[in-house]
N, C-alpha and C positions, 0 to 999 in steps of 0.2 A: 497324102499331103505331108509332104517335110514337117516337121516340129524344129523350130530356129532355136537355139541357144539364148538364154537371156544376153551374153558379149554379141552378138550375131543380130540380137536386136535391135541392140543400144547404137554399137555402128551405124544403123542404117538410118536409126534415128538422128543420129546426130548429124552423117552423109545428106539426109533429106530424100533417102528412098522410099518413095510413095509404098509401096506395094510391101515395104518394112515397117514403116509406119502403122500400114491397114493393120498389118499382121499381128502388132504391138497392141493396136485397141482392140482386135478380137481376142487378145490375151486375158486383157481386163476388163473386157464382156463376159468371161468363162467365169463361173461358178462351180465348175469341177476343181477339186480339191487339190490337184497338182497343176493345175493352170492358175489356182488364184495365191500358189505357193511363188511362182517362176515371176507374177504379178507385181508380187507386193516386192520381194527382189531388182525387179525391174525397176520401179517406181521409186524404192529406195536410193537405186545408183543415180536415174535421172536428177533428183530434187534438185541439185546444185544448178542446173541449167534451166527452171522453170523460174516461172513471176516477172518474164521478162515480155509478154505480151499487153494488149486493150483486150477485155473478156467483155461483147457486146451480147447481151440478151435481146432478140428480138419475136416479138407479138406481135399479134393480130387477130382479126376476124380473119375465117375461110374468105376467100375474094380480093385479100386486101393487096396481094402484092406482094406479099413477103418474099418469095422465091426471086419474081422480077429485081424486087430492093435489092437482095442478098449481092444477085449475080450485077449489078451495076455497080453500085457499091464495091463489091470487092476488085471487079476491072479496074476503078477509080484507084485505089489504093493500091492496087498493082501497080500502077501509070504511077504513081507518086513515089516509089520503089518500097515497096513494101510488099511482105507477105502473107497472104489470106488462111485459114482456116476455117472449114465451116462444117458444124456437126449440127446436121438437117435432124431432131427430133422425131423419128418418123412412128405411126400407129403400128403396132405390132399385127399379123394375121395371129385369129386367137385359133390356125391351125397348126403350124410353124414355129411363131414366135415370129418370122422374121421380118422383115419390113416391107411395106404398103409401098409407099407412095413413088422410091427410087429418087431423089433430088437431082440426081445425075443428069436424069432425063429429063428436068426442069431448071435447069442450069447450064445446058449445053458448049456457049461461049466458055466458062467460069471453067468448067471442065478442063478444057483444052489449055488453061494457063498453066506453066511450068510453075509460077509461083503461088497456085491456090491446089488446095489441098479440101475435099469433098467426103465426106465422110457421113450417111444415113444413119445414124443408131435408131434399132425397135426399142421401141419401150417395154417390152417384154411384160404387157401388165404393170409395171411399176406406177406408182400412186401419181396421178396426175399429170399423166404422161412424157414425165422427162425421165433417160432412158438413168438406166444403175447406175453405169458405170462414167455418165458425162463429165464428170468431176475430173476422173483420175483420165480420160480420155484428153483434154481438155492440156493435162499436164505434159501428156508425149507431143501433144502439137505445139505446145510452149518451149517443151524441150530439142524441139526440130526447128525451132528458132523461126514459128510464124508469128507474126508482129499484131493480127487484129485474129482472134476466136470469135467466131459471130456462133452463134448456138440460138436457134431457131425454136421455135416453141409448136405444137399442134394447135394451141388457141383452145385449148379446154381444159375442164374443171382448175386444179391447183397446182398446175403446169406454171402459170405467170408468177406464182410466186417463187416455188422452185428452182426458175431461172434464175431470178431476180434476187437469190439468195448464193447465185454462183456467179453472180458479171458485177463486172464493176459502172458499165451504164446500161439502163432498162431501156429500149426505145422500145414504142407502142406506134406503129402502124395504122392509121384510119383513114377510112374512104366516106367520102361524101352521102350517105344515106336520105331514104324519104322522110317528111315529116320531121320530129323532133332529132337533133342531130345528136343529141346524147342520149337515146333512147337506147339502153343493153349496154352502156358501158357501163360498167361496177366499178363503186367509189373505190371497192380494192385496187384495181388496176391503178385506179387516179392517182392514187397513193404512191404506187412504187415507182411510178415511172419517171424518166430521169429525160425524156427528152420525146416528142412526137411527131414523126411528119403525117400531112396527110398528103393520102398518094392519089394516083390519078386525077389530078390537075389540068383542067384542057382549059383555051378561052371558053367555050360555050358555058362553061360551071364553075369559072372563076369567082364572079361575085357568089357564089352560093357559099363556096371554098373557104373565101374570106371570111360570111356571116358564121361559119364551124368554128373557123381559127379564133373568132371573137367570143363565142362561148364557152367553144373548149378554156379560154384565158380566164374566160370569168369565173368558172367552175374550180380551176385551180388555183383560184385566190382566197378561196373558202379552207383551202384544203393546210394543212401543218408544212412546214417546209423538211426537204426530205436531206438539203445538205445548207447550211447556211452561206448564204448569199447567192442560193442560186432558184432563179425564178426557169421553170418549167419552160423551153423554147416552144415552141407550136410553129413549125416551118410546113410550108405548103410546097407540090413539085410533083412530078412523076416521074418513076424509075424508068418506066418504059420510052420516054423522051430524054432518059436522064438532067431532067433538069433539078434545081434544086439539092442534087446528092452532096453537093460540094461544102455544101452551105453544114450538110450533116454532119459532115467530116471533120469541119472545125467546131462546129458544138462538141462534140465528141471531144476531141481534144483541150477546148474551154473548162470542159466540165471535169477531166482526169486532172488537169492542171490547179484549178480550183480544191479539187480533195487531196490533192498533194500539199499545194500550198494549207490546208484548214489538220492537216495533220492526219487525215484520217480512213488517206487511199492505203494507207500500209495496216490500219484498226479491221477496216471493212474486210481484207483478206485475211486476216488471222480469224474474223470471226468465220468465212467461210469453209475455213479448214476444219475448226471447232465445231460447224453443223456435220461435217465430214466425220468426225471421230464421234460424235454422239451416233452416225446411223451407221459406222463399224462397230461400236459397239455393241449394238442390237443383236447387226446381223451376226456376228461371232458368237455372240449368246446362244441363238437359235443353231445355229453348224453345233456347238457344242454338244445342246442340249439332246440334238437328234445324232448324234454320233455317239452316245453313253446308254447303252441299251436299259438301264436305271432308270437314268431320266425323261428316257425317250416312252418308256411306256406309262409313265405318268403325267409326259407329256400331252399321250395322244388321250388317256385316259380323260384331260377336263376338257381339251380340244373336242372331244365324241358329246359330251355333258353339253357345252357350247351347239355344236352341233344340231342334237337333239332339241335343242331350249327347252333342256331342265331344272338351268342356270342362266342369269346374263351371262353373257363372253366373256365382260368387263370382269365379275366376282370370279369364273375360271381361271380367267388369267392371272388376277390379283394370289389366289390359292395357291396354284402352279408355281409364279415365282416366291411365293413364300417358302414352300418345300424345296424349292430349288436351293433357295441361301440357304436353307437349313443344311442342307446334303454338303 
């Protein structure tokens, strides 16, 4: 397989060549040491072309439609001239590493557009399933001058925040359930989200649809406000009829317009860069630390203690980085 030039990249990135593109985020998916050197290079030359996108986070329960949403949605925004990116979150094989689920195959229209751009990251293990590298991935698709980043969530553990800590609007996805309609959603979610449809909407489950859409409202009225002057939409509609999408598209827009006007769509990205350099940080720490054959066996030395639990982890680690600063 060719290895491209970081110049080799950037062209292709900036040309809109899919297959340069791909190449570009498996760059900064690499965690080998001469791939995350070509990386950071990479990323450095891009920045001037990035911050020019809408970075949508979307959630859900399994069932709910999210893939349906994505590939409607983004048709729609195609048709409005506009160009798509979609970095599908997908569960790592814990044989691999690589990814499960293929979004490709569950986007098939979306695929075939010249103006969307599809892209599975595994999560490779990483903490709450959003993949390493989504961030600085995120940046080659801004720098390829797609207009909407939709970044798709697996819907488990502390994924929803994660997202929600790299888009500039959270949508949350829900379907009409049995019994109590807010039963399993977590006040967390309620928290971050920035805008909700609920999907699969047909006449026969309309009135039920509505009785959601009025509790979901009520629940969100308890809740702090997340940008001022903006009350929580609850739109109803289904991706698969596309109805309703339209309706998303201008909340979406309302609601970026809104944080621009309140001063604080350009706060909220600086603070997501500064989540970005506190988890470089770390990670640079650790390449360090196991790269100085010093530090690296006294590394593994309270790592083994943890291990064993002839210590908490917590007091290992705390020891570990004391001797660290001391060295």
């Amino acid at each position: 397989m060719k290895n491209f030039s970081t110049a080799e990249l950037i062209e292709g990135i900036k040309s809109g060549d899919k297959r340069l593109l791909g190449k570009a985020i498996t760059l900064v998916e690499s965690k080998k040491k001469e791939h995350r050197e070509q990386a950071e290079e990479l990323l450095k030359q891009i920045m001037p072309l990035t911050g020019r996108s809408i970075r949508v986070g979307i959630t859900g329960v399994p069932g709910a439609g999210k893939s349906t949403f994505i590939e409607t949605f983004g048709k729609l925004a195609i048709q409005h001239g506009k160009k798509v990116a979609v970095l599908a979150i997908d569960p790592s094989s814990s044989l691999n590493k690589g990814s499960i689920l293929g979004d490709k195959t569950r986007m098939e229209e979306l695929a075939t557009e010249k103006n969307a751009f599809i892209r599975p990251s595994p999560t490779s293990g990483f903490l709450g399933g959003v993949a390493n590298a989504t961030f600085e991935s995120m940046l080659i698709c801004e720098a390829a001058g797609y207009d909407y980043i939709l970044i798709e969530t697996v819907g488990v553990g502390q994924s929803e925040v994660l997202v929600s800590e790299i888009t500039d609007v959270f949508l949350f996805l829900k379907i009409i359930g049995g019994g109590d309609e807010l039963q399993g959603i977590k006040r967390g979610i309620m928290e971050m989200v920035d805008l909700i449809f609920i999907n699969k909407v047909e006449d026969e489950n309309k009135i039920r649809a509505k009785n959601t859409k009025v509790e979901l409202m009520r629940a969100l009225h308890f809740l702090p406000s997340k940008e001022k002057g903006w009350k929580v939409p609850v739109l109803l509609g289904s991706a698969l009829n596309n109805t309703g999408i339209e309706e998303v598209c201008e909340k979406i827009q309302e609601f970026i317009d809104l944080k621009t006007a309140n001063n604080t769509f350009d706060k909220a990205r600086k603070k997501q860069a500064e989540k970005r350099f506190d988890y470089w940080v770390q990670e640079y720490i650790l390449q360090q630390t196991k790269s100085e054959s010093a530090t690296e066996n006294f590394y593994e030395f309270h790592k083994k203690n943890a291990s064993d639990l002839k210590s908490n982890p917590s007091t290992e680690a705390k020891a570990f980085v004391e001797k660290l600063l001391k060295k």
